[in-house]
Each structure stands twice: as structure tokens, then as C-alpha cells.
RODO-2510 file (C-alpha; in nm, 4 decimals, decimal comma):
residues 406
     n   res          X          Y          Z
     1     x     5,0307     0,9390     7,5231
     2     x     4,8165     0,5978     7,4964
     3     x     4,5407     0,7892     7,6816
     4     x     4,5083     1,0941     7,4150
     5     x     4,5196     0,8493     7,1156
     6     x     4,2389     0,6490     7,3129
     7     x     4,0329     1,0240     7,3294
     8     x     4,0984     1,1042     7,0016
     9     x     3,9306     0,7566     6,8435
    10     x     3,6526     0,7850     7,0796
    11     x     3,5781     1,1114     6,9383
    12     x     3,6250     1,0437     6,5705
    13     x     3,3683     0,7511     6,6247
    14     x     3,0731     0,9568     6,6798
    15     x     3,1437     1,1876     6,3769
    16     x     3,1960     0,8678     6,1539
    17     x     2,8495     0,7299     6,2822
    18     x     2,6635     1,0452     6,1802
    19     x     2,8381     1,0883     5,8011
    20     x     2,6998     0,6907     5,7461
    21     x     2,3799     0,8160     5,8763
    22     x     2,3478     1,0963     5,6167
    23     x     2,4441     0,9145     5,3639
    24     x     2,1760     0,6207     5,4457
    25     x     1,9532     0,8838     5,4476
    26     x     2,0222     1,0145     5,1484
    27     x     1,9803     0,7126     5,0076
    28     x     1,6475     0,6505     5,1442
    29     x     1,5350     0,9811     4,9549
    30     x     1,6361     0,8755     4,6372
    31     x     1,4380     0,6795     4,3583
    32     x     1,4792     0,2756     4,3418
    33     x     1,6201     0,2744     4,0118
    34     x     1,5189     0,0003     3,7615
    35     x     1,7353    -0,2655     3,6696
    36     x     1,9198    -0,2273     3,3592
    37     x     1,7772    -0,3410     3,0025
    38     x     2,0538    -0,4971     2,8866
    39     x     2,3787    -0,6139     3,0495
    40     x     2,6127    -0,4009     2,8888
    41     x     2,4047    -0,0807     3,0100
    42     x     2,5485     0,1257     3,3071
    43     x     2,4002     0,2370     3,5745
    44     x     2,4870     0,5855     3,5029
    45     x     2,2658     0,5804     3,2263
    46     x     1,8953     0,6085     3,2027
    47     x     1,6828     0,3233     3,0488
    48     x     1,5633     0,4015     2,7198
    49     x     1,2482     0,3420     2,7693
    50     x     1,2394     0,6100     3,0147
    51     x     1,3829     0,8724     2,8026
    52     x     1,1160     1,1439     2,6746
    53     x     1,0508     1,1021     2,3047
    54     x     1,1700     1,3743     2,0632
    55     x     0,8936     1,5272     1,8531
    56     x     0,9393     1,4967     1,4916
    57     x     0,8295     1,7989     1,2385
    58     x     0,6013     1,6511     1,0035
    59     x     0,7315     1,8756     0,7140
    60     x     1,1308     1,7173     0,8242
    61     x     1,2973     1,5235     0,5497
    62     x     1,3235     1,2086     0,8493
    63     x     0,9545     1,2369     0,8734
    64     x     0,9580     1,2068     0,5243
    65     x     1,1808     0,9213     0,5227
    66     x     1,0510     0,7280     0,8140
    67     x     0,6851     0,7359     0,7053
    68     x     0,7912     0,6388     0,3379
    69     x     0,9838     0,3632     0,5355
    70     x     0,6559     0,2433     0,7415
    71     x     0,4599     0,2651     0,4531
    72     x     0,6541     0,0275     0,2392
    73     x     0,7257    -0,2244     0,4857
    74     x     0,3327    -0,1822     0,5648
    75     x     0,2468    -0,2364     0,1745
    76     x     0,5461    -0,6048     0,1417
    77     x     0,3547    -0,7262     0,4452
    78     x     0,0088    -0,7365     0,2716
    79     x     0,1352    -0,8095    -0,0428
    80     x     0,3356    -1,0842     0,1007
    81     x    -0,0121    -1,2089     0,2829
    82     x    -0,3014    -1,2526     0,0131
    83     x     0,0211    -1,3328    -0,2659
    84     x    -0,1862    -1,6523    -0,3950
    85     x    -0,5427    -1,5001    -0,4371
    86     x    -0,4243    -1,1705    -0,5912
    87     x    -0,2483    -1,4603    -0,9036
    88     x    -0,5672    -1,6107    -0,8825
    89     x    -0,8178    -1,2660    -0,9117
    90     x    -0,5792    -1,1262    -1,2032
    91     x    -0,6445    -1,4980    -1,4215
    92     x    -1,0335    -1,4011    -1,3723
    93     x    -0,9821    -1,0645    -1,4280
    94     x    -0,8370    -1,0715    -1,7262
    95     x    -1,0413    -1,3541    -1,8473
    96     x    -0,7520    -1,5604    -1,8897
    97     x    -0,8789    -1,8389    -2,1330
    98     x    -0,7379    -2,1796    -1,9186
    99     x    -0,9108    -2,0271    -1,6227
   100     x    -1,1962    -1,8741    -1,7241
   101     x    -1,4265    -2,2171    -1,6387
   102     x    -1,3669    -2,1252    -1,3127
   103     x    -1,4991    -1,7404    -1,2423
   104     x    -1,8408    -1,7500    -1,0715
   105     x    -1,8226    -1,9577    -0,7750
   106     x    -1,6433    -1,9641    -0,4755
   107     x    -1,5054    -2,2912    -0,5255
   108     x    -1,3841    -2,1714    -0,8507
   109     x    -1,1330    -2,0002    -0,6745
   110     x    -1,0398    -2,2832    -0,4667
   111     x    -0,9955    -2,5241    -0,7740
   112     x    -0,8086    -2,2350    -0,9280
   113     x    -0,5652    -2,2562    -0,7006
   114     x    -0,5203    -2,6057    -0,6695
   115     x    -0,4726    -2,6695    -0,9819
   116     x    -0,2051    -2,3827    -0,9906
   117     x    -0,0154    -2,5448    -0,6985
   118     x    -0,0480    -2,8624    -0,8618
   119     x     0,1257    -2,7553    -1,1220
   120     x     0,3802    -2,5723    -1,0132
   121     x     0,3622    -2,5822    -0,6413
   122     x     0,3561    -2,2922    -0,4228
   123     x     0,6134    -2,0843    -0,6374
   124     x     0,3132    -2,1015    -0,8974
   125     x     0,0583    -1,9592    -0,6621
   126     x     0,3729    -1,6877    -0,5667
   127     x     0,4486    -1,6249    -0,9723
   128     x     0,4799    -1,2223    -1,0471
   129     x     0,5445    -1,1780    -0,6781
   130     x     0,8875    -1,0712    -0,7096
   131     x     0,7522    -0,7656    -0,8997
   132     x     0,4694    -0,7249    -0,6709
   133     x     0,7516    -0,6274    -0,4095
   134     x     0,9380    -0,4607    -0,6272
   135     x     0,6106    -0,2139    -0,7172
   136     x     0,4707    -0,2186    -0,3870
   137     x     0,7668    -0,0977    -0,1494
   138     x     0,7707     0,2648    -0,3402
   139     x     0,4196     0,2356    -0,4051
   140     x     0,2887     0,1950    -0,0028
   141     x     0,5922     0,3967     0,0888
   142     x     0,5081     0,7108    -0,1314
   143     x     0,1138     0,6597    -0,0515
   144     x     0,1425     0,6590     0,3017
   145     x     0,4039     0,9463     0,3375
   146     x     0,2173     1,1439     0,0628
   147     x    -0,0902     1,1378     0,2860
   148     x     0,0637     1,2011     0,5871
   149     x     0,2147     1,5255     0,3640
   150     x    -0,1332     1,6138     0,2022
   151     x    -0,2847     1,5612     0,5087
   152     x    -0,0526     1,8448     0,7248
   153     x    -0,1577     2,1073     0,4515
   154     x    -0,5093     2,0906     0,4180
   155     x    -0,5907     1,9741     0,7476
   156     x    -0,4175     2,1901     0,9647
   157     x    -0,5961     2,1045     1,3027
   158     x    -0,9090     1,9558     1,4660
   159     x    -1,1655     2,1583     1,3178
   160     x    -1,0671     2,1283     1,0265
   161     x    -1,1066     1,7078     1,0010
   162     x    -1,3712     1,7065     0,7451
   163     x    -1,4685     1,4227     0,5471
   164     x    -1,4046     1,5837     0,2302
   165     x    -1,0537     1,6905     0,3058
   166     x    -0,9768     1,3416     0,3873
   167     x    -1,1212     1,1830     0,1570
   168     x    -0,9106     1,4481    -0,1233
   169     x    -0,6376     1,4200     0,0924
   170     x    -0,6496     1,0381     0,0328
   171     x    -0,7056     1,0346    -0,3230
   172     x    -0,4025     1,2687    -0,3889
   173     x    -0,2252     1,0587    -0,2280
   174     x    -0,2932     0,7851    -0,4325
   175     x    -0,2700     0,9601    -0,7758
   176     x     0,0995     1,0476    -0,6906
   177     x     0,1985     0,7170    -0,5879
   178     x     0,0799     0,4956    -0,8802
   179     x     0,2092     0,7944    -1,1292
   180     x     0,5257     0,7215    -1,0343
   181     x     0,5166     0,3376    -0,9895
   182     x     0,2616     0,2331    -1,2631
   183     x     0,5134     0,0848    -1,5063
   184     x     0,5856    -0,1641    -1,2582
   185     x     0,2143    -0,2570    -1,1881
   186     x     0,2008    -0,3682    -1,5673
   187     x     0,4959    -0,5874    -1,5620
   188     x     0,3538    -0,7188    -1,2705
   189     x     0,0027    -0,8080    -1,4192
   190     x     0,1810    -0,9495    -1,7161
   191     x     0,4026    -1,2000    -1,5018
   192     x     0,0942    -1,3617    -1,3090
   193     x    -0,1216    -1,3803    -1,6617
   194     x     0,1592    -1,6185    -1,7777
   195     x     0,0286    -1,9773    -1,7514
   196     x     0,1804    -2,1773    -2,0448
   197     x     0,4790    -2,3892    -1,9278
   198     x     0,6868    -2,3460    -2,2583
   199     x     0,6442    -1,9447    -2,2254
   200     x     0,7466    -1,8002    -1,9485
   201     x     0,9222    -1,5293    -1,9317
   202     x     1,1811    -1,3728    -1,6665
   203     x     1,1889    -1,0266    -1,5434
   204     x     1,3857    -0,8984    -1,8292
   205     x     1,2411    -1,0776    -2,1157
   206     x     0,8605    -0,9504    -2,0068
   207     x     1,0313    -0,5549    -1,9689
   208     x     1,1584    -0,6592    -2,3352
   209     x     0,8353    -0,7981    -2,4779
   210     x     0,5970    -0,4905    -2,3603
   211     x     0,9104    -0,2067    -2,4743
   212     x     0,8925    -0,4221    -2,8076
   213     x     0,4936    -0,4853    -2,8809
   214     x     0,3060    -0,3302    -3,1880
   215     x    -0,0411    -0,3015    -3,2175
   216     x    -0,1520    -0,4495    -3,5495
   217     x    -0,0780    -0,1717    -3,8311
   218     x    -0,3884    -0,0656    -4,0515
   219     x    -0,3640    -0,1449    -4,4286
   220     x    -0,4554     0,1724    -4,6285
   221     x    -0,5916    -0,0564    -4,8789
   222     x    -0,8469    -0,1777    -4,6381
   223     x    -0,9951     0,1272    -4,5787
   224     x    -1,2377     0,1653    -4,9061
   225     x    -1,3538     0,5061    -5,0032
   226     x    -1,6237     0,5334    -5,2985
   227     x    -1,4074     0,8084    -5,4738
   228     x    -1,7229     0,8353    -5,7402
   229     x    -1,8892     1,0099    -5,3963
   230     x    -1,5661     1,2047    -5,2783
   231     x    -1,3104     1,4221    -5,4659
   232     x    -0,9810     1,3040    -5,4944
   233     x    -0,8561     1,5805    -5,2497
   234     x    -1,0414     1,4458    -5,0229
   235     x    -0,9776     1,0970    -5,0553
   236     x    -0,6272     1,1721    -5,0127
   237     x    -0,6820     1,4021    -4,7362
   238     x    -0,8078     1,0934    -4,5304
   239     x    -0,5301     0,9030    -4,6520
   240     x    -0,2588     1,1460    -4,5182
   241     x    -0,4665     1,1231    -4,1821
   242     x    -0,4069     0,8370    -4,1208
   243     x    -0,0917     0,7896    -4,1827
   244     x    -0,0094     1,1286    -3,9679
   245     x    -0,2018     0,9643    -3,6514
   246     x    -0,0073     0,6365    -3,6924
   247     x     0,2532     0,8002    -3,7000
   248     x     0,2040     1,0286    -3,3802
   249     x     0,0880     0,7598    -3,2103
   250     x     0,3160     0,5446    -2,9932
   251     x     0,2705     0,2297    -3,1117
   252     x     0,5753     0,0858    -2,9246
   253     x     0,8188     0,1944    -2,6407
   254     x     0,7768     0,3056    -2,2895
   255     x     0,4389     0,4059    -2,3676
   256     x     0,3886     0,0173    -2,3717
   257     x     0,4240     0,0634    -1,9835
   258     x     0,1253     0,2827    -1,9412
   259     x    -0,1536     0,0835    -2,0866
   260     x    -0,4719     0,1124    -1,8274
   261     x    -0,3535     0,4511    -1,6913
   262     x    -0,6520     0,6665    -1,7424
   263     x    -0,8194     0,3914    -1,5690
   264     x    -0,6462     0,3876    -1,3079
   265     x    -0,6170     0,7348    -1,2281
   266     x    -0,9933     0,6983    -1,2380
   267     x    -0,9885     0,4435    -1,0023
   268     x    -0,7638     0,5448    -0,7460
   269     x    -0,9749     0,8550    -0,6862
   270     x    -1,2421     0,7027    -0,5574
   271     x    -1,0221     0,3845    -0,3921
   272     x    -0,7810     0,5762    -0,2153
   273     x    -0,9566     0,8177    -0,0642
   274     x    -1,2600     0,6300     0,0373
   275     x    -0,9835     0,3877     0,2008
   276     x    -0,8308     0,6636     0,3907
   277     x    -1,1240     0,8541     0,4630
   278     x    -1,3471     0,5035     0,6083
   279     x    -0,9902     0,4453     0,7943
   280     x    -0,9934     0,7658     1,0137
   281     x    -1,3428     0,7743     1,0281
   282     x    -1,3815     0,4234     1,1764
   283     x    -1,0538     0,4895     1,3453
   284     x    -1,2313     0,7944     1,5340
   285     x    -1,5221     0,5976     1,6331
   286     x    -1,2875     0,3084     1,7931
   287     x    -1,1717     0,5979     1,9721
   288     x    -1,5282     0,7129     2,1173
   289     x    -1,4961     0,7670     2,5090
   290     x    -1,7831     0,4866     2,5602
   291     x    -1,5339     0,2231     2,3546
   292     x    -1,1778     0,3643     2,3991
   293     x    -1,1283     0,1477     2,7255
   294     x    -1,1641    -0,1277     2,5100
   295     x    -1,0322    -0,0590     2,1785
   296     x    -0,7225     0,1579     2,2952
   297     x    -0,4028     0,0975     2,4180
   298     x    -0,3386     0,2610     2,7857
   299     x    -0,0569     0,5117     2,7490
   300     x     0,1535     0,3662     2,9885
   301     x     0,1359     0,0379     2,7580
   302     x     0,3207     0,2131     2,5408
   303     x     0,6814     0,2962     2,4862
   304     x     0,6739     0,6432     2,5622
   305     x     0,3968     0,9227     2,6228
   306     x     0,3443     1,1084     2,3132
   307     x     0,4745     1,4224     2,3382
   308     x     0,1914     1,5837     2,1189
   309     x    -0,1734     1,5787     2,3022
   310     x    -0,3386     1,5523     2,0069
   311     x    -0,1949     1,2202     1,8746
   312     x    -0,4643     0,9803     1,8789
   313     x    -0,4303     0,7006     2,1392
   314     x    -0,3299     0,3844     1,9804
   315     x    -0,5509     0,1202     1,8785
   316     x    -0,5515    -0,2313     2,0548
   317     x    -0,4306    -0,4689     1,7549
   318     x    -0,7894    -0,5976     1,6949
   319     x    -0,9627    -0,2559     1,6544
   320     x    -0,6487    -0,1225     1,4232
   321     x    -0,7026    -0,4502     1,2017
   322     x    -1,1371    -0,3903     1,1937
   323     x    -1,0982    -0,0518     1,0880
   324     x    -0,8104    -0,1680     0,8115
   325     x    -1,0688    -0,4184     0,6836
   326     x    -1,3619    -0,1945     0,6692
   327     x    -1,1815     0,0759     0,4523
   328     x    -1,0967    -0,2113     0,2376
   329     x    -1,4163    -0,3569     0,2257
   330     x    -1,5547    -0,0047     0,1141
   331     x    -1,3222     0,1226    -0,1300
   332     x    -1,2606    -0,2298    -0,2906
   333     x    -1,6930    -0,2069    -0,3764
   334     x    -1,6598     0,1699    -0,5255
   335     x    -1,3681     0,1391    -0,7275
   336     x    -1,3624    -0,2553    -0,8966
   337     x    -1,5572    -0,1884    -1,2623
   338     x    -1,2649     0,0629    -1,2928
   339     x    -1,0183    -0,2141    -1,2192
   340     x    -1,1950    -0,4483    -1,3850
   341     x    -1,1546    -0,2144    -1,6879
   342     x    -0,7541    -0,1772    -1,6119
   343     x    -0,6292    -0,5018    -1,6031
   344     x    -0,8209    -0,5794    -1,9588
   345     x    -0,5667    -0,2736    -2,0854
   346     x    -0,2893    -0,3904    -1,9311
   347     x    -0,3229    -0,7359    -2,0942
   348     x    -0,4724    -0,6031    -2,4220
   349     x    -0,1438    -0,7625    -2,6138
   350     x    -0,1986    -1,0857    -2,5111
   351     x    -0,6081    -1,1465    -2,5147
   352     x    -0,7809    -1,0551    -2,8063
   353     x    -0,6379    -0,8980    -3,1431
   354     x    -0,3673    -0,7229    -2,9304
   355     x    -0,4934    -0,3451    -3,1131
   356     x    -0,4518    -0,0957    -2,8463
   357     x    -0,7881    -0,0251    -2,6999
   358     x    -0,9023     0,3077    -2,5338
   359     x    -1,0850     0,2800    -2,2052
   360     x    -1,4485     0,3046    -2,3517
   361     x    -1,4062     0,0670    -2,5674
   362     x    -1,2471    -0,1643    -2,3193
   363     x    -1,6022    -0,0916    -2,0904
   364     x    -1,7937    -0,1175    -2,4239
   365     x    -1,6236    -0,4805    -2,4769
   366     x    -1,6650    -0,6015    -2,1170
   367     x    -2,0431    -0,5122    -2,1231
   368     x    -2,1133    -0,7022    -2,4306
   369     x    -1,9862    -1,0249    -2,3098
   370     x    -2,1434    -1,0021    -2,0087
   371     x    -2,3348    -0,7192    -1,9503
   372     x    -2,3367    -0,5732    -1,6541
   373     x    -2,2328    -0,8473    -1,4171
   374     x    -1,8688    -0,8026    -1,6283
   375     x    -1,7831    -0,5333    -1,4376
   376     x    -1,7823    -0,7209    -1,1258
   377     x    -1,5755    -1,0350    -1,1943
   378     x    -1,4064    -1,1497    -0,9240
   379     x    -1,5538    -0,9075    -0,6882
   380     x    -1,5828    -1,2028    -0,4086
   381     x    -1,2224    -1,2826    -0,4194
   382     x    -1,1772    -0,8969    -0,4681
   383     x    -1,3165    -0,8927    -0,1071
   384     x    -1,1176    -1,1941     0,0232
   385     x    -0,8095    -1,0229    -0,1184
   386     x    -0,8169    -0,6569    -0,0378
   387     x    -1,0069    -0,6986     0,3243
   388     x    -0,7028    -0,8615     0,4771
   389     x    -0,4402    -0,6973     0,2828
   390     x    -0,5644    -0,3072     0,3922
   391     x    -0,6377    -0,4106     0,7128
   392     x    -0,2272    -0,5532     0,7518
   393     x    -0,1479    -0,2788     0,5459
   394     x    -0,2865    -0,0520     0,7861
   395     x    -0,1741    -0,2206     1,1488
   396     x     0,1766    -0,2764     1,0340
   397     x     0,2076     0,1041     0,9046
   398     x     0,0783     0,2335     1,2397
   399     x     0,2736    -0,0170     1,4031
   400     x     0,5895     0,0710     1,2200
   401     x     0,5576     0,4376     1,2860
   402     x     0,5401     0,3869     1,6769
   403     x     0,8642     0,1902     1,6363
   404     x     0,9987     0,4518     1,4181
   405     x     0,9315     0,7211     1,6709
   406     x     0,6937     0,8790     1,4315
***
């Protein structure tokens, strides 16, 4: 009995040795896997970083969502960046009278805001910002997704990347976004013109003052007509004309929240869509074979391959923040007189004799107090401003879309 127990041990021995053996090399054969990312992961599961990345439709309400969500976090961080010299290049634009010794020198701008943080410290040189976010969240947001829209219908593929469609593309863009945001642009401009101590206002008292402001009525009895030239029909027929178009006229109301429109309309065609359109262009030539090793990001640096082969590589932070600064460089020269122009409307209440003016006459006004230079107040600290804001503007959208999965 002792013996066959002995036999049958010896001879499950072997068989024990060779399942170990398969199962080492089995083992062997498969992948070392990667240690977990975090501590709570099991090993079960893959890492996320090596899970293949889901290809979002363009025309998909969360492409629509996360884009507008890149875009706006993209447009706070730029804001948020050149706060203190866009206060400072609104005072010059609008020729704001305790500031207007310092437009047209560099050190102006430097005393400027001295004496601003002097005053009231850094929350001076931040004043209006709180509106500045408010405007510029939907404003980026609905730019940058609008574009990305625009951009899927008229340029469908490769051959069709024209500099024309992107350039229209871009400019659409930008007409849709400041249509809907515009009202918050003036309450904006209004909040950093304030300067006086004993007349600030708050958010809601500036919404209040604009809803509530009049332009100064015309007296009918100023207007003399030499009735020994005219009939009296016809001296009452002008009469009765004037009344009717002050009367049709808005002279107060929401339509307080739209002065500088045309303007602007006029000035985000050209600034918008030379920004996007310098932008891609520059972006393509950072992308050249002969300078892609050193302006783009290998795809292995990245999170994930793109699923799409024609996504552009990614730019190297550097290159994404050159290209950013040349569109702003570009479309901040083409587009300022118009600018210039708008933020006279938009402040038309409070400088001058606060009558409503149209935008030639604004230009007309503008060129005879300073001719032609006028139009370009504040252009250097237009550059200092917008050159760094685009260029964040630009790296933290295409930043935030990578991290979006976009």
C-alpha cells in the first residue's frame, strides 16, 4: 500500500512540473503591462491613456458644446492677462479728459497706469473687468465654435482651404458672436471710462443709466424758417417732420445698448477674419516639413493618436503662441480707425453734448481734432494689448480642445 501511494506522487510530480511550465510560458508571451495611473485603478483595467480616442462629429451638439467651452475659457484667459492695459487703451480711446495728457508716448501709458494704481490700487487698473468676463466667456465661446461650424460648411476638405473661405469663414464668425453679446461690450466700456471717485457706478446702476439716457431733445423754436420764402404748408410740413422722426427714433431704452454697432460690424469683418485667416495660414507654415521637427509636437507626446489623419499635428507651445501673436498683430493694424470710431459711440453720453451721433459724423469729428493721426490713438498699446491676448487666446483654445477630446 505505502509503495503505490509512493508511485502515484512520483507520477503526479512530473505532470505538475509541466502545467507551471506552461503557464511561465504563457506568461513570458504576454505584454509587461504598465503600472497603474492611479492607486485605486485595477489591474483589470486598461490605462486611460492607452485607450483609443473616440472621434467626435463636428456637426454633434458636444462638439458644439465643447468648442463653445474651449473658446470661452480661451477668451477669460486673455482677458484676464492684458486686464490693466485694455482700462488704460479705452481712457485714450475715448479721449477721456483726466487722461488725455497722456496719449502719445509710450511712457504715457506707463504714467497712466501708475497713477491709476495709485489711486485705487490694482482693483483700479482691474475696474470694468467683471463685465469684461461676463462679455467675453459667450463672446470667445460663440466665436470659436461658430468658426469651427462655418468652417465645416464651406471648407469641406483640403482643397478646398482657400484664403478667402477662411478669411469669410472668420469674419462670420465674428459678426455672430458680437450680435449676440454687444450689449455687454457697452456696459463694459462704460465701467472702465469711470474715473471720478464720487461717481462710480455698480453693475446695475450703469445697466440703469444707459436704459435711462436721452439725447438732448430739439426745440422747434430753434429751428427758424423765413416763412416770407416758404408757404405755410410747408413750414408746417417740416414741422410735423420732425416731430414724426423724434418720435420714431429711440431716444432711450435698449437701443441705448447698441450705440457703435454699425461700427463694429464694420470692424469685425475685417478683424476677425484676418485673425483667423493669418492664424491658419501661419499655423500651416509652422507645420512645413523643413520646420515641423521643430515647431510640432511628436504624436506620441501626446495623449492619444488622433484618430482623424488629417488633424494637423499640434504645435509646440512657442510656435502656437507666434502664430497667436501674428494674427493679432495683423488684424489689430486693419481694423483700429473702426474701433477707434466705436468706442467714441459707445461713450457719446458722457463726452461731448451727449446727442446721439451716427458713425460719419463720429469719423468726421475724430478727423477734425486730429486729422488723420485720430484714427490711430492708442494704436501702440493697441499692439501691446491685442498681441498677447490673441496669441493666449489662441494656445489656450487649442490647448483646451486637446483636453476636451476635441
Amino acid at each position: 500500500m505505502p509503495s503505490s501511494t509512493s508511485d502515484a506522487s512520483s507520477t503526479s510530480q512530473p505532470a505538475q512540473e509541466m502545467t507551471v511550465a506552461i503557464q511561465d510560458a504563457a506568461d513570458d508571451r504576454r505584454p509587461a503591462r504598465k503600472p497603474a495611473i492611479c492607486p485605486t485603478d485595477d489591474d483589470s483595467l486598461t490605462p486611460l491613456r492607452e485607450r483609443p480616442r473616440r472621434e467626435i462629429n463636428r456637426q454633434s451638439w458636444e462638439y458644439v458644446v465643447r468648442s463653445g467651452l474651449a473658446g470661452g475659457l480661451a477668451g477669460c484667459a486673455a482677458k484676464t492677462v492684458v486686464g490693466p492695459l485694455d482700462r488704460v487703451k479705452i481712457l485714450f480711446q475715448a479721449s477721456n479728459p483726466q487722461f488725455a495728457k497722456y496719449t502719445g508716448s509710450w511712457f504715457g501709458v506707463v504714467t497712466a497706469m501708475r497713477d491709476i494704481y495709485s489711486a485705487d490700487g490694482s482693483r483700479g487698473l482691474f475696474r470694468g473687468h467683471s463685465a469684461t468676463l461676463l462679455r467675453i466667456f459667450p463672446y470667445a465661446g460663440i466665436k470659436f465654435l461658430a468658426y469651427e461650424q462655418i468652417r465645416a460648411v464651406v471648407i469641406k476638405d483640403r482643397s478646398q482651404e482657400t484664403p478667402l473661405r477662411r478669411f469669410f469663414s472668420g469674419s462670420l464668425a465674428g459678426t455672430v458672436s458680437v450680435f449676440f453679446t454687444y450689449p455687454l461690450e457697452v456696459i463694459r466700456v462704460r465701467l472702465a471710462f469711470e474715473t471720478k471717485h464720487d461717481s462710480r457706478s455698480s453693475l446695475s446702476s450703469i445697466c440703469k443709466q444707459i436704459y435711462n439716457e436721452r439725447p438732448p431733445a430739439v426745440n422747434p423754436g430753434s429751428t427758424h424758417i423765413d416763412v416770407s420764402s416758404l408757404s405755410r404748408v410747408a413750414a408746417t410740413t417740416i414741422t410735423a417732420t420732425t416731430a414724426t422722426i423724434q418720435h420714431a427714433t429711440p431716444s432711450s431704452g435698449f437701443a441705448n445698448f447698441f450705440r457703435g454697432f454699425t461700427p463694429t460690424l464694420w470692424g469685425m469683418l475685417p478683424y476677425a477674419g484676418s485673425s483667423f485667416l493669418t492664424h491658419d495660414t501661419a499655423g500651416d507654415l509652422m507645420r512645413h516639413p523643413r520646420l515641423a521637427p521643430y515647431t510640432t509636437l511628436p504624436r506620441s507626446s501626446t495623449s492619444t493618436k488622433p484618430s482623424n489623419p488629417d488633424k494637423p499635428a499640434q504645435l509646440k507651445y512657442w510656435a502656437e503662441l507666434a502664430t497667436g501673436g501674428f494674427a493679432g498683430f495683423v488684424s489689430q493694424t486693419v481694423s483700429y480707425p473702426l474701433e477707434v470710431i466705436r468706442r467714441r459711440m459707445q461713450v457719446g453720453a458722457v463726452v461731448g453734448d451727449g446727442h446721439r451721433l451716427g458713425m460719419i459724423e463720429v469719423a468726421k469729428r475724430i478727423y477734425g481734432e486730429r486729422g488723420a493721426k485720430g484714427f490711430f490713438v492708442g494704436l501702440g498699446i493697441g499692439y501691446v494689448k491685442v498681441v498677447p491676448m490673441v496669441a493666449v487666446s489662441f494656445f489656450v483654445y487649442e490647448r483646451g480642445k486637446v483636453w476636451l477630446g476635441i
